[in-house]
C-alpha positions in Angstrom: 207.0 135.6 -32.1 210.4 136.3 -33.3 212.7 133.1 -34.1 215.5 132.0 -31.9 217.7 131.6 -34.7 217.0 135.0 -36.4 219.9 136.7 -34.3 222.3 134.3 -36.0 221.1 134.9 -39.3 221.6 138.7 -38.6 225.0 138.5 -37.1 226.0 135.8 -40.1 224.5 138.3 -42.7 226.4 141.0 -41.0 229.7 139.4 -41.3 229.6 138.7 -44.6 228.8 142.3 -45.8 231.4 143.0 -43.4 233.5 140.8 -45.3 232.6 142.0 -48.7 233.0 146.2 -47.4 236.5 145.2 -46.7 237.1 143.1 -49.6 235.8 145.9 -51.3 237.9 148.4 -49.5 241.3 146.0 -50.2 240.6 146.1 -53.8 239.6 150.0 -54.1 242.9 150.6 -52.6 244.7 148.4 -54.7 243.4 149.6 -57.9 244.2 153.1 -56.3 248.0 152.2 -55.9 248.6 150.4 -59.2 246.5 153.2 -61.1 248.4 156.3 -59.3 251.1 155.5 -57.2 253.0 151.9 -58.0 253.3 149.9 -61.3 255.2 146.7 -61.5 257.4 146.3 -64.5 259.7 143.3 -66.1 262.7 144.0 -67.3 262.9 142.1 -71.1 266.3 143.3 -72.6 270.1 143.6 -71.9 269.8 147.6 -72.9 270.2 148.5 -69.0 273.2 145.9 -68.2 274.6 146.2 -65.6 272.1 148.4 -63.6 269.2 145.9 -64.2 269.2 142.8 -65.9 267.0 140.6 -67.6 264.9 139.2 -65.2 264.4 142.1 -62.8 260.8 143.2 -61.7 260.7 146.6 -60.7 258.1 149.1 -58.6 258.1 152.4 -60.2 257.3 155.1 -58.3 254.5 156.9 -60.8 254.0 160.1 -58.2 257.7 161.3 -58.2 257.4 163.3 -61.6 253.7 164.1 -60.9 252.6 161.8 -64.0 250.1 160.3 -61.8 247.6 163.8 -62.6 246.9 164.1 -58.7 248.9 167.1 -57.9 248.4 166.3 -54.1 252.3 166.6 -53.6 255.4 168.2 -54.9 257.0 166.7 -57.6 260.7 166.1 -58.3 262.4 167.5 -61.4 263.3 165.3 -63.7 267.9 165.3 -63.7 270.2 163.9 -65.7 271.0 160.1 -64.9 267.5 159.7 -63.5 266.8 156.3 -64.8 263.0 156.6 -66.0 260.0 154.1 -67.2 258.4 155.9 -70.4 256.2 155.2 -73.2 258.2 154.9 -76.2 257.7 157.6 -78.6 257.4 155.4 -81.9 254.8 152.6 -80.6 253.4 154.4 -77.2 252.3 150.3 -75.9 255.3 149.7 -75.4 256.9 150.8 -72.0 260.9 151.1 -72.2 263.2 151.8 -69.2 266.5 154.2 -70.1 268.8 156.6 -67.9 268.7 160.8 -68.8 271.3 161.7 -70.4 270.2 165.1 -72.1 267.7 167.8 -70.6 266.0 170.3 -72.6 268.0 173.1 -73.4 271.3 170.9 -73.9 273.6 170.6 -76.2 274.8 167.2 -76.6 277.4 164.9 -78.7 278.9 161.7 -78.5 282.9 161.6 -79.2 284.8 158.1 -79.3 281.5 157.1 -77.1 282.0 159.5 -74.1 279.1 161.8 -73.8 279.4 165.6 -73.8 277.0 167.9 -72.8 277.3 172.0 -73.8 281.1 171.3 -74.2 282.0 169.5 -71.3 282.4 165.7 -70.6 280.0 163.9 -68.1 281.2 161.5 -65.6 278.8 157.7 -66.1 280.5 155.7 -63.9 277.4 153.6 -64.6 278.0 152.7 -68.2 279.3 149.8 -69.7 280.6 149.1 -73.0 281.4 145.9 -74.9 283.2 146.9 -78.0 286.2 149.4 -79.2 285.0 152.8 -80.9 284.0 151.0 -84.4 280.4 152.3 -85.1 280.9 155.5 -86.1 277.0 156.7 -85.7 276.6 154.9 -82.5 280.0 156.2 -81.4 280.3 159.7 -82.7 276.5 161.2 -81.8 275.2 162.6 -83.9 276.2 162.1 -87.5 274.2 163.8 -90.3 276.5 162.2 -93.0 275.4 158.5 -92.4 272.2 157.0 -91.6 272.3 153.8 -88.7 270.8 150.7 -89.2 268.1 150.0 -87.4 267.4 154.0 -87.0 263.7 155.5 -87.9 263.6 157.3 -90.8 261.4 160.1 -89.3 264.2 160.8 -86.7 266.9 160.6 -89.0 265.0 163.6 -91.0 264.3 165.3 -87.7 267.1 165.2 -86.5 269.6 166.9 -88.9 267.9 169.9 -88.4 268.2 170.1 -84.8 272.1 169.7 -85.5 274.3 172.9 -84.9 278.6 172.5 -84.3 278.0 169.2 -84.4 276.2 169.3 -81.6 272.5 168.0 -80.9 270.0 170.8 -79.5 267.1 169.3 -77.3 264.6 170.9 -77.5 262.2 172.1 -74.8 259.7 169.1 -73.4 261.9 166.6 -74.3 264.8 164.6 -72.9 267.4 162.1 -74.4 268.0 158.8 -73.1 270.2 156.6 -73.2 270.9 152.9 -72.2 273.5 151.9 -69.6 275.0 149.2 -72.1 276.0 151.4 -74.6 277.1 149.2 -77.3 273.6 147.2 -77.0 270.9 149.4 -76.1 267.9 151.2 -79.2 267.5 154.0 -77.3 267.7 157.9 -78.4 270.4 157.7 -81.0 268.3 155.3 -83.1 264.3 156.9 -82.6 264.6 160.7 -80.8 263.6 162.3 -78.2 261.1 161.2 -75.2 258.5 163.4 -74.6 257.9 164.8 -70.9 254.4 163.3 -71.0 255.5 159.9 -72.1 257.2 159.5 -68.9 255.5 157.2 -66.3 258.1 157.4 -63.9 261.0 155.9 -61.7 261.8 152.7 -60.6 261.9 152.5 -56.9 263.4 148.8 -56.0 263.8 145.5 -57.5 261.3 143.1 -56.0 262.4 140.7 -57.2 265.0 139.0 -60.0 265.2 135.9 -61.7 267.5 133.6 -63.1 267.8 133.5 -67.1 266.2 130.0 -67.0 264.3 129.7 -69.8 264.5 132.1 -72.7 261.8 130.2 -75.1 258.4 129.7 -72.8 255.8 127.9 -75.7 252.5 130.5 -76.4 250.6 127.4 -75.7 248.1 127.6 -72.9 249.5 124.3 -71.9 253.5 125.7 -72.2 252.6 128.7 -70.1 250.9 126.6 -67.6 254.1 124.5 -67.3 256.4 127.7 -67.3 254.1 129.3 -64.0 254.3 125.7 -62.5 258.4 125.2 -63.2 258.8 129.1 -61.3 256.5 128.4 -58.5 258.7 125.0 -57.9 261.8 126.2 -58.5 261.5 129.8 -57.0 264.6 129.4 -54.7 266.5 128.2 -57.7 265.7 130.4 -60.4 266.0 133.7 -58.1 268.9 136.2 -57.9 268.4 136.6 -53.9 271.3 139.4 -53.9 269.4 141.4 -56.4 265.9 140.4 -54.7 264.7 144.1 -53.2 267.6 146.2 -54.1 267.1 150.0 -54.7 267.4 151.1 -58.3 269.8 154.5 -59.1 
């Protein structure tokens, strides 16, 4: 004779595999979106000022230039002033954010820090600049007569011979990027070109942005515990609300 109290243990049982399917199922698709579609990033330097600050967390759509390898949709070209996520060229860890300046194909130069592009000057109502002309690499792009501090030495070989009329040639696969605050930002002056398959991306919307509220967090286990506790406690205090999901361009 069957037991009165097997039903339960059946409809228990049942529920928690139904449970677990759609744990399952929540994670699959998770893994799915993060892998292919979404990535989070953080925002770490004032290259990008004022566009995105210190502070900003950032979804990047990874499906727009098809880097995601599905090929299930059309993909956008990528166009100058696209602001893109990439891996940087020198150390490919690291994950930088710039804006396209130069396509391949272009010519490009840098005179008394406006950008010119096969002869003409480009409008960047975007940029913003801290200094007078003084740095006459940073300024007047590109310069084969003087090296720039700071500038990798297998660039600075590379790319006097890509330099014709004083002008840069990009060459095909590659673009040139450049940070929106010009007078602070390592970006394709100092270490070339970004190759078209180091690019992950572009960011979609700021999901959120936080204050500048503590610029030395200890490496301690304990000091990172007490930094995750301060943010969780303080979250209304330490967050930018009118920057909080605003659309990146």
């Amino acid at each position: 004779m069957d037991s009165p109290n097997l039903p339960i243990v059946r409809t228990i049982g049942t529920d928690i595999i139904g449970s677990l399917q759609s744990l399952l199922g929540t994670i699959v698709i998770a893994v799915f979106v993060i892998t292919f579609v979404v990535q989070a990033f953080q925002i770490p330097s004032q290259s990008m000022e004022n566009t995105l600050l210190v502070g900003d967390y950032l979804l990047v759509n990874k499906m727009c230039y098809g880097g995601s390898g599905l090929g299930l949709m059309p993909y956008q070209k990528i166009q100058r002033g696209d602001i893109v996520v990439f891996h940087y060229p020198v150390d490919p860890t690291q994950h930088f954010v710039k804006r396209v300046i130069g396509l391949p194909g272009d010519r490009l130069r840098l005179i008394s820090k406006r950008v010119w592009i096969n002869g003409k000057p480009i409008d960047e109502p975007y940029v913003r600049f801290l200094e007078p002309p003084n740095n006459m690499f940073r300024d007047n792009f590109p310069r084969v007569d003087i090296p720039a501090l700071g500038m990798e030495g297998k660039w600075w070989l590379e790319m006097r011979k890509l330099v014709e009329d004083g002008q840069l040639i990009i060459p095909q696969g590659h673009y040139f990027v450049m940070g929106d605050n010009r007078d602070d930002s390592q970006d394709s002056r100092y270490w070339g070109f970004v190759p078209r398959e180091n690019i992950i991306g572009r960011p979609l919307v700021i999901y959120w942005s936080v204050r500048d509220w503590d610029h030395n967090p200890s490496a301690s286990l304990a000091g990172r515990l007490y930094h995750a506790a301060y943010a969780v406690t303080h979250i209304f205090q330490i967050t930018r609300w009118n920057r909080t999901l605003r659309l990146v361009h």
